[in-house]
ZADREN-684538 format. One record per atom (N, C-alpha, C): atom name; residue in one letter; x, y, z; residue number from 1. Coordinates in nm, 3 decimals, decimal comma, padded with zeros to 5 digits. Layout:
<pts>
> CA|A|X|Y|Z|NUM .
...
</pts>
This chain:
<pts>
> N|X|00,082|-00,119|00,000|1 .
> CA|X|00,000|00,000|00,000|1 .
> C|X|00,087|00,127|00,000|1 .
> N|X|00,199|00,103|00,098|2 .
> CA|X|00,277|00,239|00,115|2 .
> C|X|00,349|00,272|-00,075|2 .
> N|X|00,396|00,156|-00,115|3 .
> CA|X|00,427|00,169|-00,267|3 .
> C|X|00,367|00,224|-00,363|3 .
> N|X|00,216|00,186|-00,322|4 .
> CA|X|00,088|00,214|-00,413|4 .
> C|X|00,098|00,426|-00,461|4 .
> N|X|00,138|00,435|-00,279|5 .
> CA|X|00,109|00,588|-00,239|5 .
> C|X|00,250|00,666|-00,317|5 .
> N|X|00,335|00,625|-00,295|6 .
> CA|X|00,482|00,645|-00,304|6 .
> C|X|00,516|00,693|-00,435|6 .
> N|X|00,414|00,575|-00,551|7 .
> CA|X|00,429|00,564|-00,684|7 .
> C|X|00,316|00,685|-00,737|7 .
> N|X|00,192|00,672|-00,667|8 .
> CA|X|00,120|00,778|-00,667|8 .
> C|X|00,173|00,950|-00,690|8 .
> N|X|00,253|00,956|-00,574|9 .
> CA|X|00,273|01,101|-00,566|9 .
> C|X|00,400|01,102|-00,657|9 .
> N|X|00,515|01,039|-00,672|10 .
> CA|X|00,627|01,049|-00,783|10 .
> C|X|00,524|01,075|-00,898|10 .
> N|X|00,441|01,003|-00,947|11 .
> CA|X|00,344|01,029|-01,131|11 .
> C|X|00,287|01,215|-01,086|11 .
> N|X|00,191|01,215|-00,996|12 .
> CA|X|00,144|01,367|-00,967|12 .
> C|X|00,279|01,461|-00,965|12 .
> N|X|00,403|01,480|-00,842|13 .
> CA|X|00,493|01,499|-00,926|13 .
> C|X|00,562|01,550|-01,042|13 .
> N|X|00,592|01,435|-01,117|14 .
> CA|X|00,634|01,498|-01,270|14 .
> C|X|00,505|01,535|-01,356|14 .
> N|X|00,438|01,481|-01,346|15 .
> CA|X|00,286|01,559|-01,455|15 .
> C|X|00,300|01,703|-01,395|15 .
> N|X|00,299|01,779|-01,274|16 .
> CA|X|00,291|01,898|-01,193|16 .
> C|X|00,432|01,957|-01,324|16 .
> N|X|00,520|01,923|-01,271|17 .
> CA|X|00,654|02,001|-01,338|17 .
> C|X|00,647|01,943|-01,507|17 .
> N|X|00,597|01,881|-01,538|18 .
> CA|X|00,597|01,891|-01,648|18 .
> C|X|00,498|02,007|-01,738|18 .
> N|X|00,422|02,010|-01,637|19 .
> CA|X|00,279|02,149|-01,678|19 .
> C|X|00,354|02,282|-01,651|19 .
> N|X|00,452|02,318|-01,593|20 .
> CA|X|00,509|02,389|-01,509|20 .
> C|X|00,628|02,429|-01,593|20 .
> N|X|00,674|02,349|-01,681|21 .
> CA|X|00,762|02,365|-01,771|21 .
> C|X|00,696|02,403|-01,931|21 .
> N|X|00,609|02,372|-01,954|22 .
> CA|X|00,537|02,420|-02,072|22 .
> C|X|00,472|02,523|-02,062|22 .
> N|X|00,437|02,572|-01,948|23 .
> CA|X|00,388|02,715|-01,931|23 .
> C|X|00,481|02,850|-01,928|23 .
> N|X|00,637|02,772|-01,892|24 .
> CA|X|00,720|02,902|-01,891|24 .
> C|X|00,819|02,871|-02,012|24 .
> N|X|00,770|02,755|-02,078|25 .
> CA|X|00,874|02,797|-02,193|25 .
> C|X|00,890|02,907|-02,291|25 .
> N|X|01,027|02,986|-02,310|26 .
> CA|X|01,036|03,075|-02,380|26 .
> C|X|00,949|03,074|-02,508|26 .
> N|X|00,906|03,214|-02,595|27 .
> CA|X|00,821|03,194|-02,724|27 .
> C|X|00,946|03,194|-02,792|27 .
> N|X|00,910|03,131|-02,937|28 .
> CA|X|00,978|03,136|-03,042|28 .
> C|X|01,016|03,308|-03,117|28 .
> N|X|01,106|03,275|-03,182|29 .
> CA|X|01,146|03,415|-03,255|29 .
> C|X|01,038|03,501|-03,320|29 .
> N|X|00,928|03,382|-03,380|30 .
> CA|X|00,851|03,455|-03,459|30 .
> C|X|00,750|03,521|-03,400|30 .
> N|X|00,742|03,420|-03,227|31 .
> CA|X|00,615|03,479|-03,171|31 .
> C|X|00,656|03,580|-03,138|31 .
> N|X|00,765|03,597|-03,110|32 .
> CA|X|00,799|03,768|-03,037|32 .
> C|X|00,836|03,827|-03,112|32 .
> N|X|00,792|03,793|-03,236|33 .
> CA|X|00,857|03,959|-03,367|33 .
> C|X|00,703|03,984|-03,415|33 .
> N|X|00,610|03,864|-03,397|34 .
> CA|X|00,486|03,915|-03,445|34 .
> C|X|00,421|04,017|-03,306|34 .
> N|X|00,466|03,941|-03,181|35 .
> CA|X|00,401|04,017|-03,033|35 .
> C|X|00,478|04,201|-03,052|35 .
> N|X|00,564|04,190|-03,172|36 .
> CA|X|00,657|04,302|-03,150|36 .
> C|X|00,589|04,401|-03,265|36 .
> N|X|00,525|04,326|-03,343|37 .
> CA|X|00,497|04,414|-03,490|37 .
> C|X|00,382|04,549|-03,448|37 .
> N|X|00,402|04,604|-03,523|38 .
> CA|X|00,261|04,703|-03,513|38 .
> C|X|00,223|04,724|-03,620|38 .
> N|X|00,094|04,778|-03,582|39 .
> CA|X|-00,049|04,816|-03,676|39 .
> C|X|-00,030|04,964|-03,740|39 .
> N|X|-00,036|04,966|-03,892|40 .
> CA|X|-00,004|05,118|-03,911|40 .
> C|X|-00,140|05,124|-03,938|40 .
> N|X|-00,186|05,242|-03,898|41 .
> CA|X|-00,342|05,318|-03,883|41 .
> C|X|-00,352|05,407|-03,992|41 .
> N|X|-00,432|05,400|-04,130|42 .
> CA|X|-00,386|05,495|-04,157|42 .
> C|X|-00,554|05,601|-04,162|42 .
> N|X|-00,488|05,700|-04,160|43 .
> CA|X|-00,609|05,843|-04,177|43 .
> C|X|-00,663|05,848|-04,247|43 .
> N|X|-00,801|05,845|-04,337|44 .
> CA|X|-00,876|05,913|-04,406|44 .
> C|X|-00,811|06,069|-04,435|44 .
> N|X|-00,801|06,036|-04,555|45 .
> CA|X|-00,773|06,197|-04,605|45 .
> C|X|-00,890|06,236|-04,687|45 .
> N|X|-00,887|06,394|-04,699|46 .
> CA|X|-00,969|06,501|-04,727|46 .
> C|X|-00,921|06,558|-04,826|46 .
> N|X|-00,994|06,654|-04,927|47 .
> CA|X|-00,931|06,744|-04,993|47 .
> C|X|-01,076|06,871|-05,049|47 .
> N|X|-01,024|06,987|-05,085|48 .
> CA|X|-01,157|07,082|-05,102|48 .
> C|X|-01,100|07,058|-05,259|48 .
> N|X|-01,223|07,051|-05,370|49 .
> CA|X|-01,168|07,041|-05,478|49 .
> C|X|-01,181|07,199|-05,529|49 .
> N|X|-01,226|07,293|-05,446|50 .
> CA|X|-01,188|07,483|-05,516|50 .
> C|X|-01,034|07,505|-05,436|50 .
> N|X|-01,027|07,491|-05,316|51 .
> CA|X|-00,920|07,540|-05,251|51 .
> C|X|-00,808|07,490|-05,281|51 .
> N|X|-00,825|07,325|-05,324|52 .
> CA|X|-00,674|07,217|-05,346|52 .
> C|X|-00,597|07,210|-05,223|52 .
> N|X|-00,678|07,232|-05,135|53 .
> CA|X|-00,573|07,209|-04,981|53 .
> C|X|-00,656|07,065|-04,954|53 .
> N|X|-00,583|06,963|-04,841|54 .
> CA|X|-00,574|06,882|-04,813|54 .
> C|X|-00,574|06,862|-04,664|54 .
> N|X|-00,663|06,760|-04,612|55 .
> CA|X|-00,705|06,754|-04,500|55 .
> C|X|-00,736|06,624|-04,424|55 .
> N|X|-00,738|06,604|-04,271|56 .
> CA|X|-00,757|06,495|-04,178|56 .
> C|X|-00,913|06,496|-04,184|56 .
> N|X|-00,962|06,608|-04,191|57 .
> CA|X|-01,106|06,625|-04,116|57 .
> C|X|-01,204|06,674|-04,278|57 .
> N|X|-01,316|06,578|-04,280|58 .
> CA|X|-01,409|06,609|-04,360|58 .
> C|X|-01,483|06,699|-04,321|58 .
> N|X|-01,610|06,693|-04,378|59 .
> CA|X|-01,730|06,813|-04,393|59 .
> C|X|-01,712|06,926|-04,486|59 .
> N|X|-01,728|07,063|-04,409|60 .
> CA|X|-01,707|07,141|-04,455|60 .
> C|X|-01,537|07,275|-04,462|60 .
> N|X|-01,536|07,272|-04,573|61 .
> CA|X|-01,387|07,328|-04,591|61 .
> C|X|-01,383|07,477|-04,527|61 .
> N|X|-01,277|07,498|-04,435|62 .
> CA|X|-01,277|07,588|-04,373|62 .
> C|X|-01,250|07,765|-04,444|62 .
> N|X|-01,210|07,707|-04,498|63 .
> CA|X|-01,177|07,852|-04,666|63 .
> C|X|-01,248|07,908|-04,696|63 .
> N|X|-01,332|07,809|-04,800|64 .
> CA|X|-01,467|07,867|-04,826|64 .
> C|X|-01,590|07,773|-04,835|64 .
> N|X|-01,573|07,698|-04,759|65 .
> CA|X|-01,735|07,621|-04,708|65 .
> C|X|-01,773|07,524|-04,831|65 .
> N|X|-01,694|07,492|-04,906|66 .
> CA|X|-01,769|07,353|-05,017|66 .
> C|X|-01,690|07,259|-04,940|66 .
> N|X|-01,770|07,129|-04,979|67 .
> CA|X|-01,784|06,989|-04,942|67 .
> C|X|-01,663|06,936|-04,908|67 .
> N|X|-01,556|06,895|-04,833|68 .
> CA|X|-01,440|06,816|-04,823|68 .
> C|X|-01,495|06,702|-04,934|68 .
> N|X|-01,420|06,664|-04,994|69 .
> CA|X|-01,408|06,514|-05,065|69 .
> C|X|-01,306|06,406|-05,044|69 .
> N|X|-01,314|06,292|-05,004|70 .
> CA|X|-01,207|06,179|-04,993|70 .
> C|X|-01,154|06,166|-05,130|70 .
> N|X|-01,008|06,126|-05,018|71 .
> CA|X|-00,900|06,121|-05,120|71 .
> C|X|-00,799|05,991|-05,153|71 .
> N|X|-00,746|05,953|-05,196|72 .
> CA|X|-00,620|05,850|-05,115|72 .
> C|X|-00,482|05,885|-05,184|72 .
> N|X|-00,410|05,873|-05,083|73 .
> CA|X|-00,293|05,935|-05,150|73 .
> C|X|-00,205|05,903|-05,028|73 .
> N|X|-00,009|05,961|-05,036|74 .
> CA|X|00,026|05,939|-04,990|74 .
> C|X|00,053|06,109|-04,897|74 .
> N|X|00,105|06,065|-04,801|75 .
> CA|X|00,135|06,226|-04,704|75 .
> C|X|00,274|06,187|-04,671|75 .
> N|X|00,320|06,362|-04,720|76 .
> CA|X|00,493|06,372|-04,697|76 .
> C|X|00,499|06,497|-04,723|76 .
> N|X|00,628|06,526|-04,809|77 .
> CA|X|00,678|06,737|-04,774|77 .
> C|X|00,670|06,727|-04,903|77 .
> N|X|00,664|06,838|-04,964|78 .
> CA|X|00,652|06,914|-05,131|78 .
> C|X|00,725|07,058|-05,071|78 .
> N|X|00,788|07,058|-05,206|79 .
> CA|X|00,834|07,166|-05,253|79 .
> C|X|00,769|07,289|-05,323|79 .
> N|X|00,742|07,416|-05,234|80 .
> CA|X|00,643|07,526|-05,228|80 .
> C|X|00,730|07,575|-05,387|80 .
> N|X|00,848|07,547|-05,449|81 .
> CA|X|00,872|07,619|-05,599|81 .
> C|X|00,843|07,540|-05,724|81 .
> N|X|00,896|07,416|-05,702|82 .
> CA|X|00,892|07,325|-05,782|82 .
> C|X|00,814|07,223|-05,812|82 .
> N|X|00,737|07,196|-05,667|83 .
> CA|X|00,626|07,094|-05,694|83 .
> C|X|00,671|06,903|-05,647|83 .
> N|X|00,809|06,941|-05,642|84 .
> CA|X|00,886|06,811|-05,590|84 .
> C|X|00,807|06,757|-05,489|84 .
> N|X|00,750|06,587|-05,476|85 .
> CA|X|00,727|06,546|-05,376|85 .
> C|X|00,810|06,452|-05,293|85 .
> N|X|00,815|06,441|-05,180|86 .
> CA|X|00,936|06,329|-05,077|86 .
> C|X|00,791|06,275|-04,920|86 .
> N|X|00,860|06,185|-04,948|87 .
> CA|X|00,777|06,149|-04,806|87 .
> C|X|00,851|06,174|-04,669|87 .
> N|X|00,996|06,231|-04,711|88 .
> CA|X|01,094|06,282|-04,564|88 .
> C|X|01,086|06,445|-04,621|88 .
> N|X|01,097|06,493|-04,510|89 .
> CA|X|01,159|06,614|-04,501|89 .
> C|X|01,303|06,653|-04,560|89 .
> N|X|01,348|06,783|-04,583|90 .
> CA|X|01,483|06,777|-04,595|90 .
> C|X|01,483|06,906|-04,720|90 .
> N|X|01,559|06,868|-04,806|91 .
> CA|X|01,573|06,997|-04,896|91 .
> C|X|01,569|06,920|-05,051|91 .
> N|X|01,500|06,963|-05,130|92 .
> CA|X|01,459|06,955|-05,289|92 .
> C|X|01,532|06,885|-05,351|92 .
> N|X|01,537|06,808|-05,419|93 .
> CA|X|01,651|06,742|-05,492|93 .
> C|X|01,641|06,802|-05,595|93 .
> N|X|01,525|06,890|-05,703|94 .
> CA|X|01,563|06,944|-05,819|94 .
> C|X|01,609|07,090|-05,788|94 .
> N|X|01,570|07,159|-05,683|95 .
> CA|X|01,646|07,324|-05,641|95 .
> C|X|01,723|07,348|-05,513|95 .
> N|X|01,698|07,242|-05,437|96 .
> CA|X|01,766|07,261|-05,354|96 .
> C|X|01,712|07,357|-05,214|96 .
> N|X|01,617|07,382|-05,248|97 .
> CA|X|01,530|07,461|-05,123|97 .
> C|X|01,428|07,359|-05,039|97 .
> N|X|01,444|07,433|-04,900|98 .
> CA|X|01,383|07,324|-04,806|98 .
> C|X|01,260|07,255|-04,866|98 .
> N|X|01,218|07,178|-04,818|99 .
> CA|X|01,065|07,073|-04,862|99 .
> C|X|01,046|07,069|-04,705|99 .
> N|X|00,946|07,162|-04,656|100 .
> CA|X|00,946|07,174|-04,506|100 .
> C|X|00,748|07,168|-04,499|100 .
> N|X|00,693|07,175|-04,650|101 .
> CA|X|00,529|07,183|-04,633|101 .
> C|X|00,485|07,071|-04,674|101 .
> N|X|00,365|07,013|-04,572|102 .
> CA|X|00,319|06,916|-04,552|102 .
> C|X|00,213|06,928|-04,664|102 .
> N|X|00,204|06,769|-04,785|103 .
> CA|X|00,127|06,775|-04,825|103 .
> C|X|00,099|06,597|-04,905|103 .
> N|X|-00,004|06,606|-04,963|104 .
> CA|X|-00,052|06,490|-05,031|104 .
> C|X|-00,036|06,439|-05,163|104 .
> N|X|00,064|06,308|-05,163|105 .
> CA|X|00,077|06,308|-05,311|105 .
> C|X|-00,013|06,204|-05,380|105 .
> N|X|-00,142|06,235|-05,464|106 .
> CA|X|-00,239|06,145|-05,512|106 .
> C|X|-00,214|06,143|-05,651|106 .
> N|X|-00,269|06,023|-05,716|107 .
> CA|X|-00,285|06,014|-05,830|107 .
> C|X|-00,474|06,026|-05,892|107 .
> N|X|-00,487|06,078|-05,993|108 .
> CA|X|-00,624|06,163|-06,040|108 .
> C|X|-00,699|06,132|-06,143|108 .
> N|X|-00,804|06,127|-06,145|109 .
> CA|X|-00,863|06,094|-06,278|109 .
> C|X|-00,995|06,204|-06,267|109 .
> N|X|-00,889|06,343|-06,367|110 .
> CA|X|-01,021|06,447|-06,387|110 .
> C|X|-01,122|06,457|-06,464|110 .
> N|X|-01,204|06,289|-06,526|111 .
> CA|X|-01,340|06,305|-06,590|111 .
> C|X|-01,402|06,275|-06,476|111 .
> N|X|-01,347|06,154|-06,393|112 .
> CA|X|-01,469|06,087|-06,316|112 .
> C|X|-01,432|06,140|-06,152|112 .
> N|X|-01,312|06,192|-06,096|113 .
> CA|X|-01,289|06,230|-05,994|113 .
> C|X|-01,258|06,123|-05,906|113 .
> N|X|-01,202|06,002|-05,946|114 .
> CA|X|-01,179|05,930|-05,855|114 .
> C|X|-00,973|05,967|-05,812|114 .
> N|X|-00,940|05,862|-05,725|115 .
> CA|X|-00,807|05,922|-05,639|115 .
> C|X|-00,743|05,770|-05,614|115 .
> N|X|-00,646|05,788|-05,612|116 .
> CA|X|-00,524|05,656|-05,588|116 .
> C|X|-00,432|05,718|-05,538|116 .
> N|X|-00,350|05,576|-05,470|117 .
> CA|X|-00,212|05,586|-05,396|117 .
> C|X|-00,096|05,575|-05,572|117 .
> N|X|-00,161|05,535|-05,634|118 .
> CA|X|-00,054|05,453|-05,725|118 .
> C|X|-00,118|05,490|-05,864|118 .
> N|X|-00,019|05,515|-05,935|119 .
> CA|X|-00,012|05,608|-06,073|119 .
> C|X|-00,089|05,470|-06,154|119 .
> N|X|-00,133|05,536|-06,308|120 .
> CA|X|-00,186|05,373|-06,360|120 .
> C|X|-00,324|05,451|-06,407|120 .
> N|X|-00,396|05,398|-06,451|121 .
> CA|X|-00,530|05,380|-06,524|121 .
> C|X|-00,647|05,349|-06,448|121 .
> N|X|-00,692|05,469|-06,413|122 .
> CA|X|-00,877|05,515|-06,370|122 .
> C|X|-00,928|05,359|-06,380|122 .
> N|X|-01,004|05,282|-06,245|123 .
> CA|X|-01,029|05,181|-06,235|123 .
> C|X|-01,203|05,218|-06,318|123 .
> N|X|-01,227|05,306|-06,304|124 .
> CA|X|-01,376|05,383|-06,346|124 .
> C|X|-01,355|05,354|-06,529|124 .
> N|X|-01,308|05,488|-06,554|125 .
> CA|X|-01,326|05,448|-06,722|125 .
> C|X|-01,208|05,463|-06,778|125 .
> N|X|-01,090|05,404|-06,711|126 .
> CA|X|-00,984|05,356|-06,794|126 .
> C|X|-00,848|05,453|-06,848|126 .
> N|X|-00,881|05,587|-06,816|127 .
> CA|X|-00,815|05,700|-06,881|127 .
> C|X|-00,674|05,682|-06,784|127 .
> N|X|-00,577|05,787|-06,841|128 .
> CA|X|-00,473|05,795|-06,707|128 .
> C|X|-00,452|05,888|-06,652|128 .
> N|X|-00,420|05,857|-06,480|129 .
> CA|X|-00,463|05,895|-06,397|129 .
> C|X|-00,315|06,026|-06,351|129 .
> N|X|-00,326|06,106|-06,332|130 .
> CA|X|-00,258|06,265|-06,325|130 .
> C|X|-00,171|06,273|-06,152|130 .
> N|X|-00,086|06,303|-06,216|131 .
> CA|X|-00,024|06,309|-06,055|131 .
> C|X|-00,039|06,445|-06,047|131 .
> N|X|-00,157|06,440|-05,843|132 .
> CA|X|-00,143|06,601|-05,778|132 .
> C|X|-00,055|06,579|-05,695|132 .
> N|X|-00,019|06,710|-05,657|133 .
> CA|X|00,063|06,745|-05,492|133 .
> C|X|-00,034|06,835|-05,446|133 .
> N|X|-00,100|06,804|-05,335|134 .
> CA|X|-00,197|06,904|-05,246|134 .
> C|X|-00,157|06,919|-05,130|134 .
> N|X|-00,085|07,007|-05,088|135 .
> CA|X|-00,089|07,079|-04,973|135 .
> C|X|-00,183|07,064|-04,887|135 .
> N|X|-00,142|07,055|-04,726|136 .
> CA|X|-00,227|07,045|-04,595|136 .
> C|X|-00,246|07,185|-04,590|136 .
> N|X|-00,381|07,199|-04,572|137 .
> CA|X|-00,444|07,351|-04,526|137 .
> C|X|-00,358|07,401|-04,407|137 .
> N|X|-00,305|07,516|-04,403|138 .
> CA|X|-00,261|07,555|-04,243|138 .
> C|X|-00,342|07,576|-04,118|138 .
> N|X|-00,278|07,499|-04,049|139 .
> CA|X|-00,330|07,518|-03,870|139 .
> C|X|-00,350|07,666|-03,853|139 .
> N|X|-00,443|07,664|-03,745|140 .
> CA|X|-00,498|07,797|-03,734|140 .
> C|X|-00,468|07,819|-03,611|140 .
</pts>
């Protein structure tokens, strides 16, 4: 009987540390580069199609009161002479003057008004699609 007990608690025992060991085993590389990754969020963008400024916030355009319209595009600095777009800051690669204004670089299709991240042919009626640079309206 005392054997019965003996053999008993040695099995409870290792089943205990064996549960005990699978609960603290380290994660793998991948689990902790995925536990590490993040979520890029991105914003709804805006744009007034009289003003050509560019915006976070829809409704009504603060300028002169027509409709915000969605946009998609990318956001980075332009060049206030040349029109150069960069998604860093820094200074112009065709003049050489700062690129310090925040703005939106979309691609366009001016029959039907639709907007892209990526240059290419109006998913609507096929035409090709116009690269803008739109400027962020200034903070007030």
């Amino acid at each position: 009987m005392l054997r019965k007990i003996l053999i008993l608690m040695l099995v409870l025992t290792l089943s205990s540390s064996l549960a005990f060991a699978q609960a603290t085993t380290p994660k793998s590389k991948t689990q902790t580069q995925k536990a590490k990754a993040t979520v890029v969020v991105k914003k709804q963008l805006y744009a007034c199609p009289k003003c050509e400024m560019a915006s976070f916030k829809g409704g009504k355009c603060p300028g002169c009161g027509a409709e915000m319209i969605k946009i998609h595009g990318t956001v980075g600095y332009s060049c206030k002479d040349c029109h150069t777009f960069s998604k860093k800051a820094g200074n112009c690669p065709k003049c050489g003057k700062p690129m310090n204004q925040k703005a939106v670089q979309t691609y366009a299709c001016k029959d039907c008004h639709t907007s892209s991240v990526k240059a290419g042919k109006c998913p609507k009626c096929g035409k090709q699609m116009t690269q803008e640079i739109v400027p962020f309206m200034p903070k007030k």
